[in-house]
N, C-alpha and C positions, 0 to 999 in steps of 0.2 A: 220151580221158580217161586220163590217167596212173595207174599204182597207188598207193595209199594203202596208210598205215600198217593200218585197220581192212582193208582186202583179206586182209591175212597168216592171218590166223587163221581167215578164211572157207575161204581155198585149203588151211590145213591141214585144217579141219574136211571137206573135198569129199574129200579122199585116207583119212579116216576112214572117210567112208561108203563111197568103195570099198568096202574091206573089212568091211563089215559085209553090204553087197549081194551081195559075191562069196563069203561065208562062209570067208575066207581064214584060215589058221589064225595062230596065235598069233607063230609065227615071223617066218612073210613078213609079218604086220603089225606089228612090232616094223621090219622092214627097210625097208619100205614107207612109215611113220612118219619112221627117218631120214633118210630120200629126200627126203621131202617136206620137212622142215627143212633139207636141205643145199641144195635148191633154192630153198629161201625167202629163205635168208640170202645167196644170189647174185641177187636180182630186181633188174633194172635198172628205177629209180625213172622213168625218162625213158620206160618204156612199157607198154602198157597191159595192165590185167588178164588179157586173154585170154592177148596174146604171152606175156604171164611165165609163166602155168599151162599152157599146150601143151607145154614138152620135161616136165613131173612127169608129164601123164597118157601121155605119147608113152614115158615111162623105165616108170611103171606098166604098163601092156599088155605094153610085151616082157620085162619080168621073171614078170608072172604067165603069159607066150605067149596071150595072149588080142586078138584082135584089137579087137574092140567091148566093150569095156566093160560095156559098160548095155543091150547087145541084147536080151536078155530084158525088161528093165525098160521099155525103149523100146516093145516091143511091148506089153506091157502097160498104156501110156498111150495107144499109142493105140487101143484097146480100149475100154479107159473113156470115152476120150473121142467112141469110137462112137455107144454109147448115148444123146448127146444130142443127134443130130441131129435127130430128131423134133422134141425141145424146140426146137432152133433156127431149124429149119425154117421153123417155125408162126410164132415169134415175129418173122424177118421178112419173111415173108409175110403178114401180119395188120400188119405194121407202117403209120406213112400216114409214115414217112420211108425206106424198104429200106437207103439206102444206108448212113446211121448209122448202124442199127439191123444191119445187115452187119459194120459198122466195130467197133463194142462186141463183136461175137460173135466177131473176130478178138482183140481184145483179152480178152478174157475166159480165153479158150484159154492165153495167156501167164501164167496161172497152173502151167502145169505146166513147172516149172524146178528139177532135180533138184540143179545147181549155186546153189541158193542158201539162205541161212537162212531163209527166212522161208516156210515150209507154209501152201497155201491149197485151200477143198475147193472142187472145181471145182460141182459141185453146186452152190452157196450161193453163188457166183460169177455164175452163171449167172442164176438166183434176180434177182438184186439189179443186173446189168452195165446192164440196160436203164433203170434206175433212177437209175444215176448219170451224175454231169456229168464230161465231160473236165476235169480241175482246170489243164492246159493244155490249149487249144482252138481250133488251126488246124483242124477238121473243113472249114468252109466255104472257105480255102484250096486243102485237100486237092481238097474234090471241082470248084471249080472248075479247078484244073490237070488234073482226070481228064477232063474236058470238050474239052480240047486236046491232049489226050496220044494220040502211038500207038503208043510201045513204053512200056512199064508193066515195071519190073525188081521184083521180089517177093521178097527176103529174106528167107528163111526162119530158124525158130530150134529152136525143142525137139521132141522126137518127139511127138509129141501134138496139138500144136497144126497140123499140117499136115491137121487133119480142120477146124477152120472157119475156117483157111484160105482151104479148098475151098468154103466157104460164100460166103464174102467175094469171091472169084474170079470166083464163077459170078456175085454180084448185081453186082458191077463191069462183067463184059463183057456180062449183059442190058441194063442200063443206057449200058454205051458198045460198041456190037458192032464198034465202029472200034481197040479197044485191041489191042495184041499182047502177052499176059503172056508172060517171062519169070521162073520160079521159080527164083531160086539158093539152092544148096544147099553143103554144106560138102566138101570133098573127100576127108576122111579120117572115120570116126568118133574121134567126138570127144566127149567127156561124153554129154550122152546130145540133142545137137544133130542134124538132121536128115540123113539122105544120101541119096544118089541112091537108092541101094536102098529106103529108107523112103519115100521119094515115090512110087517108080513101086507100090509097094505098098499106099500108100492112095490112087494113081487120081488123085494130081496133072497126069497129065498129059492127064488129060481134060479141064483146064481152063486149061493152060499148057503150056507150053512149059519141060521141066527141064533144067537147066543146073547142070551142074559145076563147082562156082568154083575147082577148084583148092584152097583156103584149108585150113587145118589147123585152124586157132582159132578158139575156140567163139564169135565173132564175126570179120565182114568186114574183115580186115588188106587193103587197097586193092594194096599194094604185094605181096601172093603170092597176088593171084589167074591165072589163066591167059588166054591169049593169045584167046581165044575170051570168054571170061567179060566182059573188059576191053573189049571190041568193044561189045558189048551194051549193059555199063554205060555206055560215051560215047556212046551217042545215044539212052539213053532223057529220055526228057519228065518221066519220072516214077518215083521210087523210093521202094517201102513197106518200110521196114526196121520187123521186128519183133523184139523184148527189148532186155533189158538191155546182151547182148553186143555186137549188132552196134551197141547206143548206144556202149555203151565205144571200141568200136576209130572209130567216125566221127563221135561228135556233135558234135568240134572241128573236120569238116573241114568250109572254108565251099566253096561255088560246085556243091554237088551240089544237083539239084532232091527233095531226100530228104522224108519224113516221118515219123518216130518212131511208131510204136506199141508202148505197154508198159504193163504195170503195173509200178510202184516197189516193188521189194523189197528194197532195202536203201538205208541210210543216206549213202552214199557217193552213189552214180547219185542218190541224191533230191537230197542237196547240189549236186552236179552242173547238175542237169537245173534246178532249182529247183522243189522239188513236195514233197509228205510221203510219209513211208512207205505203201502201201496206194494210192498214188492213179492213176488211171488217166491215161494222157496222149497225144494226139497233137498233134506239135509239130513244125512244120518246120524243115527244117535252117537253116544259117546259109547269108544270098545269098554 
């Protein structure tokens, strides 16, 4: 998905909140500010969201020398999003479908997306995930290809959402104990997108198998991932790409066996995707 004019102002408004996160003073966000406009006004139209905003936050960290960004904040999400494992638990376990009822709790999670406009309480998310319809609805696709699958590549997105995930993971391989999950994850911190360190930290690899993609951008750039990562992706059966990100950088590539799970939070990916603001979607890739 290429960037759009309405991206511009998102990506400025994400270098805002840096600094409002990092309680950076008045100076460096004055400087911080320009950066992000002088990067803006050099974005190559021909590619997509992610690549364009990777050198602003990659020029951000080493002008503030901070390596992670959003490390503190990261943990913090996934914290919060501790707390509702119980709720989720129950909810699919008590379920008379697990697997959807799995699917929704993974999608639910993707409410926590620090890179976007649109604030959602995961609480009331949760509340209401099992309530609603996929408004796109390969589910039944989905899970018959997990039926045949036996390497499973798992796309990871926001810190936070690596706790149902773990949910999602665990109700996958009870129900197919023939799959082999691979979790990829981002190779640099990056926004506040998941890394090796935050996986082995909330106990992903109790359920998978973690993998290093190499990748810098807050979405799966195909072409800079690593020599190992690339191995993995050509012979799995099956890929669960979660948000918006990794929609952005692959939802035009056809011949991957992928499947989209997000909620739509912005106007762009919704145009995109073809879905409305707010709606939740799994959606297979193009054959």
């Amino acid at each position: 998905m290429k960037i759009h004019n309405d991206c511009l102002a998102c990506i400025q408004n994400q270098a805002n909140r840096v600094c409002e996160l990092l309680h950076v003073d008045i100076v460096s966000s004055q400087k911080i500010e320009a950066m992000a406009l002088r990067h803006i006004q050099n974005f190559d139209f021909t590619l997509t969201p992610p690549h364009n905003a990777t050198p602003l936050y990659e020029e951000i960290a080493s002008f503030l020398n901070v390596e992670d960004l959003y490390q503190e904040v990261k943990a913090s999400s996934t914290a919060m999003a501790k707390k509702f494992i119980p709720f989720c638990e129950n909810a699919i376990q008590q379920s008379s479908h697990k697997l959807l009822t799995a699917t929704k709790t993974a999608v639910a999670g993707n409410v926590i997306d620090l890179a976007s406009v649109m604030m959602y309480d995961l609480g009331e998310e949760l509340e209401k995930i099992y309530h609603t319809d996929f408004a796109i609805d390969d589910f039944e696709v989905l899970a018959s290809t997990l039926q045949i699958t036996q390497t499973l590549v798992y796309l990871a997105d926001n810190a936070g959402e690596e706790i149902f995930d773990k949910l999602y993971i665990q109700t996958i391989c009870e129900q197919f104990p023939h799959i082999q999950v691979y979790y990829f994850v981002r190779g640099n911190p990056i926004i506040n997108d998941l890394t090796c360190k935050d996986a082995f930290a909330s106990g992903l690899n109790e359920v998978a198998t973690i993998i290093d993609s190499g990748v810098p951008t807050p979405g799966l750039a195909l072409e800079l991932m690593n020599l190992e990562s690339k191995v993995i992706l050509d012979k799995a059966q099956c890929i669960i790409s979660k948000g918006m990100g990794n929609y952005e950088c692959l939802g035009e590539v056809s011949g991957l066996p992928i499947f989209f799970l997000l909620k739509v939070k912005c106007e762009v990916v919704a145009h995109a995707i073809g879905a409305k603001l707010g709606d939740i979607v799994c959606k297979k890739g193009i054959s």
